[in-house]
C-alpha positions as CSV (number, residue, x, y, z in Angstrom):
1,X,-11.5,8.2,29.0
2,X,-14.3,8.6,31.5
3,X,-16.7,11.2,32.4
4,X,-17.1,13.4,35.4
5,X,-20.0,12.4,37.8
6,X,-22.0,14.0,39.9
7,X,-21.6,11.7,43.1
8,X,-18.2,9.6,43.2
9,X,-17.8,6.5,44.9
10,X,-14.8,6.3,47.0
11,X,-12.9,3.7,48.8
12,X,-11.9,4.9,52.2
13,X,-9.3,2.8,54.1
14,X,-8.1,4.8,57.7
15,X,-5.7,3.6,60.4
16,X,-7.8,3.2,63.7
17,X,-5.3,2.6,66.7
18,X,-4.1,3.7,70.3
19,X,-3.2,7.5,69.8
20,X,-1.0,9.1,72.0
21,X,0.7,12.1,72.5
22,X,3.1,13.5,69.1
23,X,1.6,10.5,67.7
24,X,1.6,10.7,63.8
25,X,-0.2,8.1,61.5
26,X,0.6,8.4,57.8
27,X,-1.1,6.8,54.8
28,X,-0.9,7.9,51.3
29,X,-3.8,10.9,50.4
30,X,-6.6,9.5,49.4
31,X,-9.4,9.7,47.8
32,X,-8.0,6.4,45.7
33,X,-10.7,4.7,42.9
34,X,-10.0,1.3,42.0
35,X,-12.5,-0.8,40.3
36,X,-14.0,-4.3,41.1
37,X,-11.3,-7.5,40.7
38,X,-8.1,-5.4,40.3
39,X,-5.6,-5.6,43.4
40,X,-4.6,-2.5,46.0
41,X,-1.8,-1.6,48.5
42,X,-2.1,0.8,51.1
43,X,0.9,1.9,53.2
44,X,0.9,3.2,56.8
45,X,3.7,4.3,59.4
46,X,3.4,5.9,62.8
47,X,6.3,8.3,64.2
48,X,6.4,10.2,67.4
49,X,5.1,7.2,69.7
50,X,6.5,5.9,72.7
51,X,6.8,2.8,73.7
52,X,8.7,-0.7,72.4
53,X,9.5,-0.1,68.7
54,X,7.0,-3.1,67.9
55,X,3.7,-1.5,67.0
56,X,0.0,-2.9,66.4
57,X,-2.0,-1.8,63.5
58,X,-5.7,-2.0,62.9
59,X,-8.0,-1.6,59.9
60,X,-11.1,-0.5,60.0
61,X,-13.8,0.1,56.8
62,X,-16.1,3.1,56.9
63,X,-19.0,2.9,53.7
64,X,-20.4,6.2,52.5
65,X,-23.7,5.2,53.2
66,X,-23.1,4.5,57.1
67,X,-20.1,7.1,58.0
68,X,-20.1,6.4,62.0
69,X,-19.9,2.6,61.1
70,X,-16.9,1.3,61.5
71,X,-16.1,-1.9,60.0
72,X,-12.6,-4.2,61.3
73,X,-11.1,-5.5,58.2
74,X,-7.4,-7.1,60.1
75,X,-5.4,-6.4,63.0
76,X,-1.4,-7.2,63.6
77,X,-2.5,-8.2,67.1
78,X,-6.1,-10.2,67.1
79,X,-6.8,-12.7,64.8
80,X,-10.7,-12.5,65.1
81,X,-10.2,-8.8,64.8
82,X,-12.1,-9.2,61.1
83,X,-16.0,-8.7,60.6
84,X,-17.9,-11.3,59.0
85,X,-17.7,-10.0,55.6
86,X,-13.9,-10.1,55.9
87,X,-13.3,-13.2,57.5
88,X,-13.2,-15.3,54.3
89,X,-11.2,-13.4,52.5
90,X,-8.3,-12.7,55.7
91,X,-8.5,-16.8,56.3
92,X,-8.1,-17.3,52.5
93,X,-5.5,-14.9,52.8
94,X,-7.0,-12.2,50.1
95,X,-7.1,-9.5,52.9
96,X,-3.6,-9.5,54.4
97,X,-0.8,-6.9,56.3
98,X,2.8,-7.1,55.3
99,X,4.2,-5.5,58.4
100,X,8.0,-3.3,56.9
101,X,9.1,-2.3,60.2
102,X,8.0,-2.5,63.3
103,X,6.0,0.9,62.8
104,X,5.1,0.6,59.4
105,X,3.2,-1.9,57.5
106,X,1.1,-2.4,54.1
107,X,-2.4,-3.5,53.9
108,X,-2.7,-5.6,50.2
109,X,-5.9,-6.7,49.1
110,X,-5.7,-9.1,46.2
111,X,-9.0,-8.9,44.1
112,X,-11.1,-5.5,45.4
113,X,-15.3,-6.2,46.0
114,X,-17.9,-4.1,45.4
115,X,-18.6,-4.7,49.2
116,X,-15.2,-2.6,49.4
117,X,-16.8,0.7,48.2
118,X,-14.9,0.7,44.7
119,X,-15.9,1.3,41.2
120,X,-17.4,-0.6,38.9
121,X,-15.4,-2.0,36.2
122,X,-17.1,-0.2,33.3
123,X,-14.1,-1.0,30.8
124,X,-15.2,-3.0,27.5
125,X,-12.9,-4.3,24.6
126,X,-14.0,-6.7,21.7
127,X,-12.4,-7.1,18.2
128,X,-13.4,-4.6,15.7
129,X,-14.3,-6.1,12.1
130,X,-11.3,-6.5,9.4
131,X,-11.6,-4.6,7.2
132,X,-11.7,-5.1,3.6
133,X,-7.7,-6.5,3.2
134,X,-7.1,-9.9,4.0
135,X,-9.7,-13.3,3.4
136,X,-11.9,-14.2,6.8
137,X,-13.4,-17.5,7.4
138,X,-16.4,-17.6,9.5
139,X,-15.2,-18.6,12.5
140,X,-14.9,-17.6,16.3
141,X,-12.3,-16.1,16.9
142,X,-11.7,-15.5,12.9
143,X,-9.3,-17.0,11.1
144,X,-7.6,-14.5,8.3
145,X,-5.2,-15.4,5.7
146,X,-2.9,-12.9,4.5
147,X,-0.4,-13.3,1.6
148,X,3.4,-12.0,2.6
149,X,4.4,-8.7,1.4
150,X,0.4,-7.8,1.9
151,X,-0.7,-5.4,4.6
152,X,-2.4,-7.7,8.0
153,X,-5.2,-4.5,9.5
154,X,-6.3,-5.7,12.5
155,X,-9.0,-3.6,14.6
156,X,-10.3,-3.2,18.1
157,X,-13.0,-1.6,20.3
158,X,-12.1,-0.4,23.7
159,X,-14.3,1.7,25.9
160,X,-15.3,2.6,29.6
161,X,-18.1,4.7,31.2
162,X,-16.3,5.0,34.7
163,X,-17.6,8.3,36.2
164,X,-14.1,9.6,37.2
165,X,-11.2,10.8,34.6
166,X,-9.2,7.9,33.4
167,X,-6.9,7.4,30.4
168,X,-6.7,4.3,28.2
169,X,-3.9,2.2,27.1
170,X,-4.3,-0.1,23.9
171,X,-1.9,-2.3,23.2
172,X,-1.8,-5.0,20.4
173,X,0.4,-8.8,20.8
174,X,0.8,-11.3,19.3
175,X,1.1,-15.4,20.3
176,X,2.6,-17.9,18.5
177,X,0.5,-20.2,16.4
178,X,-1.1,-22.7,18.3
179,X,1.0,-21.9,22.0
180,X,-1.7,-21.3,25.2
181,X,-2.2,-17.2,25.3
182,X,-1.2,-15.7,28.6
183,X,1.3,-13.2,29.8
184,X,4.2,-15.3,29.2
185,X,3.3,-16.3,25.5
186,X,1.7,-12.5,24.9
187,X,4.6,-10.7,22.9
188,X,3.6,-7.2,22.6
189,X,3.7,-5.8,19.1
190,X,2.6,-2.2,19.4
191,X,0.7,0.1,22.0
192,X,-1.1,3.4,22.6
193,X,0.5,4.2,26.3
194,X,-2.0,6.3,28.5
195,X,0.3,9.2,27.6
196,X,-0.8,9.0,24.1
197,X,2.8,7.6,23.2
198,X,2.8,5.0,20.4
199,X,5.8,2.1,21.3
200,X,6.4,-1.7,19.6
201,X,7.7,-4.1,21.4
202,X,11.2,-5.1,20.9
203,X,11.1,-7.7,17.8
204,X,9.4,-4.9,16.1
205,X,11.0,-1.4,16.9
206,X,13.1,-1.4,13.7
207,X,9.3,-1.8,11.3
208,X,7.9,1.2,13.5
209,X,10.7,3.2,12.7
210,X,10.6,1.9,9.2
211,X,7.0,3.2,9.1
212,X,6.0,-0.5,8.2
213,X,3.8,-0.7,11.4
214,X,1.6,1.6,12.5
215,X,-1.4,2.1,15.2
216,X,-4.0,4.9,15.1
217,X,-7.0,5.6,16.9
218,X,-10.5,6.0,14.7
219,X,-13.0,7.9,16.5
220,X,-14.3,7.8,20.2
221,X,-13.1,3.8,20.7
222,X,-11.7,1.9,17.7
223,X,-8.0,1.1,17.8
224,X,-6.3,0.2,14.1
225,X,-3.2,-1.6,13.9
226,X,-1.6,-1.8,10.7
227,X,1.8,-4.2,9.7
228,X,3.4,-3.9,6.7
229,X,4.9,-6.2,4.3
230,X,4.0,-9.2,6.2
231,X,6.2,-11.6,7.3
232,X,6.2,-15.6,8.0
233,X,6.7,-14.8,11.6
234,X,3.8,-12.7,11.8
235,X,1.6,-15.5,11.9
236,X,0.0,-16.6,15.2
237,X,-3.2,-15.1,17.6
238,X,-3.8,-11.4,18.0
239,X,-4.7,-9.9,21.0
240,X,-5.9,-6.1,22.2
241,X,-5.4,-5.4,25.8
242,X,-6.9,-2.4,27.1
243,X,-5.8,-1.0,30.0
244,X,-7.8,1.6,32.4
245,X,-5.1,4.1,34.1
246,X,-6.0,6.8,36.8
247,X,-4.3,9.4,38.8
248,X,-3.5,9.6,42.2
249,X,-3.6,12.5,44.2
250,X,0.3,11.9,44.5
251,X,0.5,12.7,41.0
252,X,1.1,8.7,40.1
253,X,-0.6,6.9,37.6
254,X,-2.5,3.8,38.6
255,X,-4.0,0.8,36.3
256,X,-7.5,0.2,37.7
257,X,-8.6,-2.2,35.0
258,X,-7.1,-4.4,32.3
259,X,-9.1,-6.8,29.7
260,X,-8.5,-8.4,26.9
261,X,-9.9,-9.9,23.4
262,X,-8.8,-12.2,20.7
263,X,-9.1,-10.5,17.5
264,X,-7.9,-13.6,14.6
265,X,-5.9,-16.2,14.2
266,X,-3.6,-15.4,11.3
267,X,-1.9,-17.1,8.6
268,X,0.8,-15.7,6.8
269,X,1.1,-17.7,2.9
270,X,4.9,-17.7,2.3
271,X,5.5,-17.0,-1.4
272,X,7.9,-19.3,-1.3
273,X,5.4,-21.9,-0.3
274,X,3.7,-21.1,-3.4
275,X,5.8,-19.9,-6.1
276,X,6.1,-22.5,-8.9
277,X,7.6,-22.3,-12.5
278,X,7.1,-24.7,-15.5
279,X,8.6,-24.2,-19.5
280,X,7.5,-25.7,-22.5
281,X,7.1,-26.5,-25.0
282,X,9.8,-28.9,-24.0
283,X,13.0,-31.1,-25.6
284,X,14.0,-28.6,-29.0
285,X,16.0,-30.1,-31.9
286,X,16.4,-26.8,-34.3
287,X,18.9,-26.0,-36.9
288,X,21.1,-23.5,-37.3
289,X,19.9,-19.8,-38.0
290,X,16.2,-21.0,-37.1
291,X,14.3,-19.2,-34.5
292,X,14.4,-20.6,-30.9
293,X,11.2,-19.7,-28.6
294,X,10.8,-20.8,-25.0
295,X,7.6,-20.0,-22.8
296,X,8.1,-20.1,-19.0
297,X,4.9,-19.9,-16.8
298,X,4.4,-18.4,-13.1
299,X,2.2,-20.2,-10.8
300,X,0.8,-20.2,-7.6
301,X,-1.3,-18.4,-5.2
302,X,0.5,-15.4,-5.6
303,X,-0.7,-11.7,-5.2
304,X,-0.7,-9.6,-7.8
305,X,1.9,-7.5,-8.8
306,X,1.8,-4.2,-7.6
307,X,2.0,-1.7,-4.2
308,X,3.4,-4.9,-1.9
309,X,4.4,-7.4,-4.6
310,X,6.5,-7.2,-7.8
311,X,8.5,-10.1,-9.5
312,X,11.3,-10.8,-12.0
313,X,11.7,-13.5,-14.4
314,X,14.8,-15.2,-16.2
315,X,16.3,-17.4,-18.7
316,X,19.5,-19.3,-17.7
317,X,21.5,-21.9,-19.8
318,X,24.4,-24.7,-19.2
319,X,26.1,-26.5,-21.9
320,X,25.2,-30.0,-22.2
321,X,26.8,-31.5,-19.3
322,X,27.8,-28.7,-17.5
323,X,26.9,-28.4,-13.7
324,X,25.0,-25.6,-12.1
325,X,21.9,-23.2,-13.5
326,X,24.5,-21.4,-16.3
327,X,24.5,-18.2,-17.3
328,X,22.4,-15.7,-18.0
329,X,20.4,-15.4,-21.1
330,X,18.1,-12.6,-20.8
331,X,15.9,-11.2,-17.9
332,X,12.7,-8.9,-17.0
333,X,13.6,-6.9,-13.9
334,X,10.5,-6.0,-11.6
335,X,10.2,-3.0,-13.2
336,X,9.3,-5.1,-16.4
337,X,12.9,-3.6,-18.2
338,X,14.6,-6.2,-20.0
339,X,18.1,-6.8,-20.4
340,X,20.6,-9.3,-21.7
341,X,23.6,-11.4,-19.8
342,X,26.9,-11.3,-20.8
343,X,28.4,-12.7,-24.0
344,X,24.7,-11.9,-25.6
345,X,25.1,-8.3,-26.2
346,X,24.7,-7.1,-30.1
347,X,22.1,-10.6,-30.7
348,X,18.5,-10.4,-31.5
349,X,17.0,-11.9,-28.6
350,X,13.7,-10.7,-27.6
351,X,12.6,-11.4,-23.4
352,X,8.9,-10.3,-23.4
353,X,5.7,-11.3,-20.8
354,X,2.9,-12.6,-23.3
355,X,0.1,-13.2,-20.6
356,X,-0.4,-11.9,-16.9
357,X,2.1,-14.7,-15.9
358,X,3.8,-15.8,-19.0
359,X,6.8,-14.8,-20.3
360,X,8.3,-15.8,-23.5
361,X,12.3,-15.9,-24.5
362,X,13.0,-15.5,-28.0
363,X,16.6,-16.1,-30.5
364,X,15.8,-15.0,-33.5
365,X,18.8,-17.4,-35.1
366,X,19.7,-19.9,-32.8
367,X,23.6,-21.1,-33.2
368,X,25.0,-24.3,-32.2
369,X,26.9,-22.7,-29.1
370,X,23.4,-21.9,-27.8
371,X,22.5,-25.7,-27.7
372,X,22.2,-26.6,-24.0
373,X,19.9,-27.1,-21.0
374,X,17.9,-24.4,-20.2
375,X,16.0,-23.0,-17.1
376,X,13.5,-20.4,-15.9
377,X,14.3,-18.1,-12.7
378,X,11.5,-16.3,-11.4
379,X,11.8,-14.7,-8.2
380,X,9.4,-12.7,-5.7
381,X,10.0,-9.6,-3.9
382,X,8.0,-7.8,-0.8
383,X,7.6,-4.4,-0.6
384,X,8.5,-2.4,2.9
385,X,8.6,1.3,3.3
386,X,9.1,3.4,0.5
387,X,10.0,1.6,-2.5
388,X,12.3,-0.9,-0.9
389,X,12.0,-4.4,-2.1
390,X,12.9,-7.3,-0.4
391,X,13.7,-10.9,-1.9
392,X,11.0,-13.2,-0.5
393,X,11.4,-16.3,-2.7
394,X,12.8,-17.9,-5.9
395,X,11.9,-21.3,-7.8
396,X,13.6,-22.4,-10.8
397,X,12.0,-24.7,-13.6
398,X,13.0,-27.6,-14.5
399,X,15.9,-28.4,-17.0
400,X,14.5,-27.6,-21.0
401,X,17.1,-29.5,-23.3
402,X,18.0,-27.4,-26.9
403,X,19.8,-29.2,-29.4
404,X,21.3,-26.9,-32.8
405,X,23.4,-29.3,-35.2
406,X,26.6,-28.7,-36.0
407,X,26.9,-26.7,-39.4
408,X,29.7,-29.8,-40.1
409,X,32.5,-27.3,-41.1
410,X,35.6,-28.9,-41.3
411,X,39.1,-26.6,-41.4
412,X,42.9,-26.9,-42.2
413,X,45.6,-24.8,-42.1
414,X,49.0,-25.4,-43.5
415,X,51.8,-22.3,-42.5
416,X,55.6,-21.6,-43.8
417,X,58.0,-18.8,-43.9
418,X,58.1,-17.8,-47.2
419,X,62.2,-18.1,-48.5
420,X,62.9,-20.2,-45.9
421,X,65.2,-18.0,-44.6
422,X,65.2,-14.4,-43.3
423,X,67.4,-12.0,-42.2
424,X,67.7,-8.9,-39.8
425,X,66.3,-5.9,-41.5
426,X,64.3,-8.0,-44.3
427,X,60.8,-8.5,-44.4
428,X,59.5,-11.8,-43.1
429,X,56.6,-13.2,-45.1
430,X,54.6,-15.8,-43.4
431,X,51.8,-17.2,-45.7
432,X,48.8,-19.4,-44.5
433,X,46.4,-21.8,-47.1
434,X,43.5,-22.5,-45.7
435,X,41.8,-25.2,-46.6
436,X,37.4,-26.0,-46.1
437,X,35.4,-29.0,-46.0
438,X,31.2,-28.2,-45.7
439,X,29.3,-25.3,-44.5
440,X,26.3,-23.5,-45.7
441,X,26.7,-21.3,-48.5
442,X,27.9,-17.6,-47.9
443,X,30.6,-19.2,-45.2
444,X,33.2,-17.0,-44.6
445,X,36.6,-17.2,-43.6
446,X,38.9,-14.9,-41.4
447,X,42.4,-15.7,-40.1
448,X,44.4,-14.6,-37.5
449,X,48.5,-14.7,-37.0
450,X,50.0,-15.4,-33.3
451,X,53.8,-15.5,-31.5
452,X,54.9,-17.3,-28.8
453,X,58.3,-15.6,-27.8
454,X,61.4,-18.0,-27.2
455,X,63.6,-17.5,-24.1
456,X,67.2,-19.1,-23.9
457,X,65.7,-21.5,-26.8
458,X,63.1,-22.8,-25.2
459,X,59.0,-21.3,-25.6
460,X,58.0,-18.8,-23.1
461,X,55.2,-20.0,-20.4
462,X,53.3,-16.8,-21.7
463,X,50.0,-17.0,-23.5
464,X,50.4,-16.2,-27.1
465,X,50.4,-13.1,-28.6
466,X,48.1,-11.9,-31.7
467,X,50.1,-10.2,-34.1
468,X,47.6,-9.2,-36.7
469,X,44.6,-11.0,-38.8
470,X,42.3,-10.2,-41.0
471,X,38.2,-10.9,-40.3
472,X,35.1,-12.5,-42.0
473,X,34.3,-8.9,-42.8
474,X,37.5,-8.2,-44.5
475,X,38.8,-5.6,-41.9
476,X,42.6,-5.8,-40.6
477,X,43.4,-6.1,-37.1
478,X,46.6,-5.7,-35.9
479,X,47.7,-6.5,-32.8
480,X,51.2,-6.3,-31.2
481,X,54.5,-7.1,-32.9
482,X,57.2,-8.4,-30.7
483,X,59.9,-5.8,-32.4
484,X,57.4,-3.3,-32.4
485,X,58.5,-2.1,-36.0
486,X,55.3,-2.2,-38.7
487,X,53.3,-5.0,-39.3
488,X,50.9,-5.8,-42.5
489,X,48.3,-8.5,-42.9
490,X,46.3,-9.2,-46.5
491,X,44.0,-11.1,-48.1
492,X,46.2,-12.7,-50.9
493,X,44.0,-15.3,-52.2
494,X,40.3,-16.6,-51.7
495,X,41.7,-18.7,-49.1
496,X,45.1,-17.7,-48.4
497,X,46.8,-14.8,-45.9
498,X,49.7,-13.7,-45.6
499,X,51.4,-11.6,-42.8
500,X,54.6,-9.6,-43.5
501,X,57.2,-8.4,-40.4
502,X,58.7,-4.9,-42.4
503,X,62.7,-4.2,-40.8
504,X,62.6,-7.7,-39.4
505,X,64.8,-7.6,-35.3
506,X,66.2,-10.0,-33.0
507,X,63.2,-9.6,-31.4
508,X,61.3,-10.7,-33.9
509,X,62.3,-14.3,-32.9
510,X,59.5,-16.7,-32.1
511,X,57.1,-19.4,-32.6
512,X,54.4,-18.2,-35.4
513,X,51.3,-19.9,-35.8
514,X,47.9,-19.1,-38.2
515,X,44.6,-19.8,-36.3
516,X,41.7,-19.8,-39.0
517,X,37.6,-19.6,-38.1
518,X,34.5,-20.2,-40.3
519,X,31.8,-17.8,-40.0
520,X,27.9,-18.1,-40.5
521,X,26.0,-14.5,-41.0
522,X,22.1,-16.0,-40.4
523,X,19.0,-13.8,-41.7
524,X,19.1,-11.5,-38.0
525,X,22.5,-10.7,-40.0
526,X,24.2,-11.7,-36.3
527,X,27.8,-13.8,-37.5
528,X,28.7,-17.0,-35.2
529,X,31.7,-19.0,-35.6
530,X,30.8,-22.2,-36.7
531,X,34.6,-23.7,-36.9
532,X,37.9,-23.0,-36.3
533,X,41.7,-24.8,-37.2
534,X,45.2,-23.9,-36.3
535,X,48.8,-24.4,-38.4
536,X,51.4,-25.8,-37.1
537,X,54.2,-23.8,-35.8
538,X,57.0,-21.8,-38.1
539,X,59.8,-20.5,-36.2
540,X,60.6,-17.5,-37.5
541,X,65.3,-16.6,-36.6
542,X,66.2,-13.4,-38.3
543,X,70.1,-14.2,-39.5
544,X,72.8,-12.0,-39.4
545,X,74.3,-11.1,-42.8
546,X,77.9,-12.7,-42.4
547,X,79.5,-9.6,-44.3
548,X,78.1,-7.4,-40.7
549,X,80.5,-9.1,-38.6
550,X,83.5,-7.8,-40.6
551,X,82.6,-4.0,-40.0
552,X,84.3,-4.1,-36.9
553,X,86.5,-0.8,-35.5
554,X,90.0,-1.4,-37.6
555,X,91.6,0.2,-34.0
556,X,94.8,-2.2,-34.4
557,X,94.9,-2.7,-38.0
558,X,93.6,-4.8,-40.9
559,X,95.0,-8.0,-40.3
560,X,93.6,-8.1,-37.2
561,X,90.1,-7.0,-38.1
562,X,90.0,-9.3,-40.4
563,X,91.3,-12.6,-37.9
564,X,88.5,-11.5,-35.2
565,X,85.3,-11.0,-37.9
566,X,86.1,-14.8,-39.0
567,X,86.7,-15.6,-35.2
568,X,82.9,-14.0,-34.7
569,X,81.6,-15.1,-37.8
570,X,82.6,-18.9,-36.7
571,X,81.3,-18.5,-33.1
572,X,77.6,-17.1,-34.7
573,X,76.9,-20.0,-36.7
574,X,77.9,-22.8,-34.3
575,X,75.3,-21.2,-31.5
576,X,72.7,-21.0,-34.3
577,X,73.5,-24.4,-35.3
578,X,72.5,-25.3,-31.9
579,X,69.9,-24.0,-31.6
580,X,68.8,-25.2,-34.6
581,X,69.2,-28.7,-32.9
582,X,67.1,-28.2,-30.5
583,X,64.0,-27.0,-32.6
């Protein structure tokens, strides 16, 4: 803003023509100031002549110095009209009338002179040092690297001594990297208006409002443009345009001035660019119940965890052959918590960061399901407003081979129906000798009993049911019985189980198989299965007692009773014999 002088210098532009009676010559109320170089347009209309509707319009310059002086700047109707120190610039066509009507017309001059009685352009703008945030090379303009997710504080200097009250504009853009600066390449990313009003430009309304850009003033003439969380598209040349604004007596703002500085070239270093992960200590060949230990290392020119960076870090594994990453082993959130993926819950694994950018994976007693390839995830976040994070890259290592052997555990199971033969309301015994080749010592065994259901003689399409079992730990589990009547499984010898179907119903009827496991407890006192068998199938058909299909309703007498039991009892075993056929 400028000061208040003492003695102003004004530009006086008047209408000098043929006057007349009623005539009336109108031009905007003056005084106007304009500085040196910038452009003008002055209006003028007559009213109240008479006459042809065609009117001539001349120019004329009066200087403070000389008042009665009259100098001809252009006329509508003489083309020598202009004094010498107009002639150039009329010819050149710098000085020229754009006639509106035929009584009004606008008198433009493109780039004002002092010679015009105008200010001098007093308005100044250079680039304001850096700041501490951000790494400078010395050169001209500077050249600053920033990482992404940092803060890019760029300053500026703009000032002007003009004598008469003016407002200043500020305004901060942005070029692409290594496109020719001008208007057309200049994309505005924030600005002070001369109504103190702070606006982005459109690509970066949404950070504004975010509060992830920001623009302040810093005393009497330093401008300070902050963006947050920087992007890969905020790289490119920064500009500061200062513009010099004053007011007409007409109550309209003017721009008298406009200049403009390069503050840096900036480069934005993409984590993803830089983000890099290796493991170790590579290829593993350990046995089962041994402790498995994988180290995974973060590098690159990263920035340091913290206010605008943060980071997370992962173990995946795949089976041997399987496509894809895998699955989730165990994780460090960016909040350094730890966690553990599926299917690893109630394990001692340990996921812990053992140097500023090494983090170490840990199975206390590995088991020959966790032999596979393995991989590290590490992935970088930005910080925006607030606390909200926002994923700016990922890298994965390469693959890490694990081999466990096999604990060589080798299982049979032999099933029957004990009796052979059962009948409704009995108890069905199913028994189930297991038998074991190898193993560690301590192996234990559990067994479980299944059904498949039969429909019309044939096995359901269904998965199989459990009906009971017994575990490695001793403990029942019962599951659910087809007849829904009670169900009992036991332990009846070091390797044998049996599973007993109380009140036995047509229901009952199935498909009954015994499905035994081997299981390891290792010093974390964790149990894997380290083997597993299945019997073949015993079908289990509850009879009916031939003596039922007597007790019928004696409604028409004995004899008869007696003809149409045999008549039943004859149709029931040829269907089961059928049946029986087919199995």
């Amino acid at each position: 803003m400028g000061a208040h002088g003492p003695k102003p210098t004004l530009l006086l532009l008047l209408l000098l023509g043929v006057m007349c009676r009623a005539r009336e010559v109108l031009v905007p109320t003056g005084p106007l100031y304009r500085v040196t170089g910038t452009a003008v347009s002055i209006s003028c209309n007559v009213s109240g002549y008479e006459g042809p509707d065609q009117q001539d319009f001349e120019w004329f310059l009066y200087r403070p110095e000389a008042p009665e002086a009259a100098l001809g700047i252009i006329s509508t109707r003489d083309t020598r009209f202009s004094y010498a120190v107009f002639g150039p610039r009329v010819a050149a066509g710098e000085v020229q009338v754009q006639r509106l009507q035929g009584d009004a017309v606008v008198l433009k001059i493109a780039r004002l002179q002092a010679q015009d009685a105008v200010l001098p352009d007093m308005l100044q703008v250079s680039a304001a040092p850096p700041g501490p945030r951000g790494r400078q090379a010395p050169t001209s303009p500077p050249r600053l690297t920033v990482h992404e997710g940092q803060e890019l504080v760029l300053g500026c200097l703009a000032r002007t001594n003009t004598e008469k009250h003016t407002h200043l504009a500020v305004s901060f853009g942005r070029a692409v990297p290594e496109a020719p600066v001008g208007r057309a390449t200049l994309q505005e990313v924030v600005g002070l208006r001369s109504n103190l009003a702070v606006e982005a430009g459109a690509p970066y309304a949404e950070r504004l409002a975010a509060g992830e850009l920001r623009l302040g003033k810093e005393g009497a003439d330093r401008y300070r443009m902050v963006v947050g969380g920087a992007q890969a598209g905020d790289a490119g040349t920064y500009h500061c345009t200062a513009a010099e604004w004053i007011q007409d007596p007409d109550g309209s703002w003017a721009q008298i001035a406009e200049k403009r500085a390069v503050l840096a070239h900036v480069d934005v270093q993409t984590l993803s660019s830089q983000l890099a992960v290796t493991v170790g200590p590579g290829e593993r060949r350990i046995g089962p119940g041994e402790p498995l230990e994988l180290l995974c290392n973060v590098s690159g020119a990263l920035p340091p965890p913290g206010r605008h960076a943060a980071y997370s870090v992962g173990w995946e594994m795949a089976p041997a052959g399987a496509p894809g990453p895998g699955r989730l082993v165990a994780q460090l959130d960016t909040e350094g918590v730890g966690s553990l993926g599926p299917g690893y819950e109630g394990r001692h694994i340990a996921m812990e960061k053992v140097a500023s950018r090494t983090y170490r994976l840990r199975l206390e007693a590995a088991r020959p399901g966790d032999a596979g390839t393995y991989r590290c995830l590490a992935k970088a976040y930005v910080r925006g407003s607030g606390t909200r994070l926002r994923e700016a890259a990922s890298a994965r290592s390469r693959p890490l081979p694990v081999h466990v052997r096999e604990e060589g555990v080798a299982l049979e199971a032999v099933a029957w129906l004990a009796g052979g033969t059962v009948y409704r309301g009995e108890t069905a015994s199913l028994l189930c000798n297991i038998s074991v080749r190898g193993g560690p010592p301590g192996l234990r065994l559990a067994a479980s009993w299944w059904v498949e259901r039969l429909e019309e003689g044939e096995l359901s399409s269904g998965p199989a049911q459990l009906v009971g079992g017994v575990g490695q730990d001793g403990v029942a589990e019962l599951g659910v019985r087809p007849g829904g009547g009670p169900v009992s499984v036991e332990l009846v010898g070091p390797r044998s189980h049996r599973l007993r179907l109380h009140s036995l119903g047509p229901e009952d009827e199935g498909v009954y198989h015994c499905a035994p496991s081997a299981w390891v407890q290792h010093a974390d006192y964790s149990w894997y299965q380290a083997g597993s068998a299945r019997s073949g199938p015993v079908t289990v058909y509850p009879y009916t007692h031939a003596l039922d299909t007597l007790f019928v309703p004696l409604l028409v007498g004995t004899g008869v009773a007696l003809v149409t039991g045999a008549t039943i009892l004859a149709t029931i075993t040829c269907c089961f014999m059928k049946r029986l056929r087919k199995r």
